[in-house]
KOLTORNU-662195 format. One record per residue (C-alpha): x, y, z; residue in one letter. Coordinates in steps of 0.5 Angstrom, whole numbers, plus 500, padded with zeros to 3 digits. Layout:
N
XYZa;...
//
This chain:
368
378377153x;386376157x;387381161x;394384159x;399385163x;406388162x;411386167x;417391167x;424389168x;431393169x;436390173x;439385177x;434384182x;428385178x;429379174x;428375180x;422378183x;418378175x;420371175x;415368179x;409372178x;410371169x;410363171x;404365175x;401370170x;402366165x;400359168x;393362168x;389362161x;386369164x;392373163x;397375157x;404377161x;408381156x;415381159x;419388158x;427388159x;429396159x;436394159x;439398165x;442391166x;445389160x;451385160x;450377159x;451375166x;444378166x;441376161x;444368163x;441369169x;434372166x;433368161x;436360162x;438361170x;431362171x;427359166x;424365163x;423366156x;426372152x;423378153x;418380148x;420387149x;427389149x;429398150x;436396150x;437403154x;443401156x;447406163x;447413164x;447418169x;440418173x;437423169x;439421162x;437413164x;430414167x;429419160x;431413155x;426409159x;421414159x;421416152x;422408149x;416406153x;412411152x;411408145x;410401147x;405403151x;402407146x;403401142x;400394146x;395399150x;395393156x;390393161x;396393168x;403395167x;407392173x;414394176x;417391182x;422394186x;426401187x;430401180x;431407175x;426402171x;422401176x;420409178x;420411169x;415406168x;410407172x;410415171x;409414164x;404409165x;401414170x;401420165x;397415159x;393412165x;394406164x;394403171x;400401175x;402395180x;408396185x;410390187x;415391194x;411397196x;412400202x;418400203x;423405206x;430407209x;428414210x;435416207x;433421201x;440421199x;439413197x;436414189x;433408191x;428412196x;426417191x;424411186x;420408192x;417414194x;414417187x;412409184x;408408190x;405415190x;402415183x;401407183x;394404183x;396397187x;401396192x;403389193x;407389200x;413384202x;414386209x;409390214x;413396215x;410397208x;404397211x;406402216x;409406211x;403407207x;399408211x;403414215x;403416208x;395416206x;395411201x;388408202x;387402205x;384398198x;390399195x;395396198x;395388198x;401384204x;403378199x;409376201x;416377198x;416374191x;424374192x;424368196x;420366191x;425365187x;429362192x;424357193x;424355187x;431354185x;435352192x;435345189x;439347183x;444351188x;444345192x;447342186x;452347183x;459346184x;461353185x;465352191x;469346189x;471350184x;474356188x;477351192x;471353197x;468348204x;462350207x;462354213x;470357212x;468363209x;466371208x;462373203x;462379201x;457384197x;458391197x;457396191x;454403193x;458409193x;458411200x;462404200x;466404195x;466410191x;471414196x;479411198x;478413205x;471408205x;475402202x;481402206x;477402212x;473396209x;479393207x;482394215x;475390216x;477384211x;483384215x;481383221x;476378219x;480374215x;484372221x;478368222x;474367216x;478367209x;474373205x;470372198x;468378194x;464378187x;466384185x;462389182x;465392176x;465400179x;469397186x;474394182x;475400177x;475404184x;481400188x;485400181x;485408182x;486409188x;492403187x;490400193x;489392190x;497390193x;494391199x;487387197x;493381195x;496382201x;490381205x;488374201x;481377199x;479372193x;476376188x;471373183x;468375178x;460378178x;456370180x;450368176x;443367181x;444359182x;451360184x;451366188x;445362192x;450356194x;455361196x;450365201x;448358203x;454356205x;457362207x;459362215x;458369215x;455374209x;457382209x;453386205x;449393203x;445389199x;436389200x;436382197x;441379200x;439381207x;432377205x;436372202x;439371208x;434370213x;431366210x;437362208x;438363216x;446365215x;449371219x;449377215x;451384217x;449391213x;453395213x;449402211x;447407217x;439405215x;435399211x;428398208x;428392210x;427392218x;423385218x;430382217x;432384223x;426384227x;425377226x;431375221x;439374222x;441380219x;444385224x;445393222x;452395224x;453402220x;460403217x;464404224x;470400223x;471398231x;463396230x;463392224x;470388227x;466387234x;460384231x;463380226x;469376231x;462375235x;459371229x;466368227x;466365235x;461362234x;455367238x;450367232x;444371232x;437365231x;432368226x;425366224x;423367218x;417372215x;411372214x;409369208x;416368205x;414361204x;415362196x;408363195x;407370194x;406372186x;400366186x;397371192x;398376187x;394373182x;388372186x;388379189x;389381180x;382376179x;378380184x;381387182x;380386175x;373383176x;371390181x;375394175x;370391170x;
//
């Protein structure tokens, strides 16, 4: 009898971690993926990425919960998937990442104790005013397996007390993602279309509120645009809420001023070929700190902290905080040329959701 197995999904940078593992799931005649869209992200940027981009099915289960506040969205989530669960009874529900989605699921799988998999356990900040943090902490405290990206996962874990059987280094299943679309962003004319050349710009990609929600904050990120734009034209595919925020605050004269190009939200592929080609990436991302490693483009965090250390330790991602002088200094470095050299991780070689599976054979073999 296949094994069931829902993989949930909420927002962006969940549908390029659940892609792989339902081709891998679904390649096997061992499992029945059963792929659920909570909807957190629902504009139809999302769904083109989710559905042709990435070459996913429909999802078979849509709770089209929309936005909220933290509670009220982690709430509709929680109440709609009771009753999918009480429905399909599968063997394993699978979530991945650190979104709202991520964390409602797995407590109302927990509570009906239907088994929960973590994919990107371990991961941590260390910064509890991050909500992601508080997603990480509770989904890996009440999950059953624990697939980790990174070693600092590991390490976490197991300061945390989480048992030695229950956690799995896999890989990134990101970089699987990657691997298996870079041809397609080799291809894409997204920069003949922005009237872009490799190797001449700045991306751009910040969305958390510390970064954008405060005029101060984004008038201090508009003086670093300044200044790096001397050297490197700036390109920001802007969030909806960033730009919402510099109307309000009456600050997009000095955003033309400067010459920054805004444009619109990327789909996957087109983003990829940006990040490619880009000279530089600024970023408060934890995807794109991965994606760029791997990509071996500079990348500068702008956070005072990232869970994702390994990209520092061995990638080519720098963690300069939010001091202005600092950003400017690191920036101009990679501008005139002084380029950090990475590595690439290990087993971010697009083959971690097919570990996955092997790990998912043996556990449910003990299971059964």
């Amino acid at each position: 009898m296949l094994k069931k197995i829902i993989l949930v999904a909420g927002a962006r940078p969940n549908f390029m971690k659940i892609a792989p593992i339902y081709k891998a799931l679904a390649a096997t005649k061992r499992y029945q993926p059963i792929l659920l869209h909570t909807g957190q992200h629902y504009d139809e940027k999302m769904s083109k990425i989710f559905f042709e981009e990435l070459g996913m099915p429909e999802p078979d289960i849509y709770l089209g919960v929309g936005s909220g506040s933290h509670a009220e969205q982690t709430a509709k989530i929680m109440v709609e998937f009771e009753k999918v669960l009480q429905k399909e009874v599968p063997d394993l529900v699978m979530v991945v990442g650190d979104v709202n989605s991520t964390l409602a699921c797995s407590i109302v799988a927990a509570k009906l104790l239907v088994p929960v998999a973590h994919v990107e356990a371990g991961l941590r900040s260390y910064d509890r005013t991050m909500p992601e943090e508080i997603n990480r902490i509770v989904t890996d405290s009440i999950s059953d397996l624990l697939f980790v990206s990174e070693p600092s996962g590991i390490y976490n874990l197991m300061k945390e007390g989480v048992p030695d059987e229950k956690v799995f280094f896999v890989g990134n299943v990101m970089i699987d993602s990657l691997a298996a679309h870079i041809h397609k962003a080799n291809e894409s004319k997204i920069l003949e279309q922005l009237n872009l050349k490799p190797k001449t710009y700045t991306l751009v990609t910040l969305h958390r509120p510390s970064n954008v929600d405060e005029k101060s904050s984004l008038e201090k990120i508009l003086r670093i645009f300044d200044a790096i734009s001397k050297k490197s034209k700036i390109v920001f595919p802007i969030h909806p809420r960033t730009k919402k925020m510099l109307e309000q605050f009456g600050l997009m004269e000095t955003v033309n001023r400067i010459g920054v190009q805004l444009i619109e939200p990327q789909g996957y592929i087109e983003f990829l070929k940006l990040m490619k080609e880009a000279q530089l990436v600024l970023t408060d991302s934890g995807g794109v700190q991965e994606e760029t490693t791997v990509l071996q483009v500079p990348c500068l965090t702008m956070r005072e902290n990232t869970e994702r250390p390994i990209t520092i330790e061995v990638g080519t991602n720098l963690l300069v905080g939010t001091d202005e002088a600092e950003v400017i200094d690191a920036a101009m470095k990679v501008l005139s040329g002084k380029v950090k050299k990475g590595l690439i991780p290990e087993k971010w070689d697009g083959r971690a959701a097919e570990r996955i599976v092997a790990q998912l054979d043996e556990i449910f073999k003990s299971w059964d």
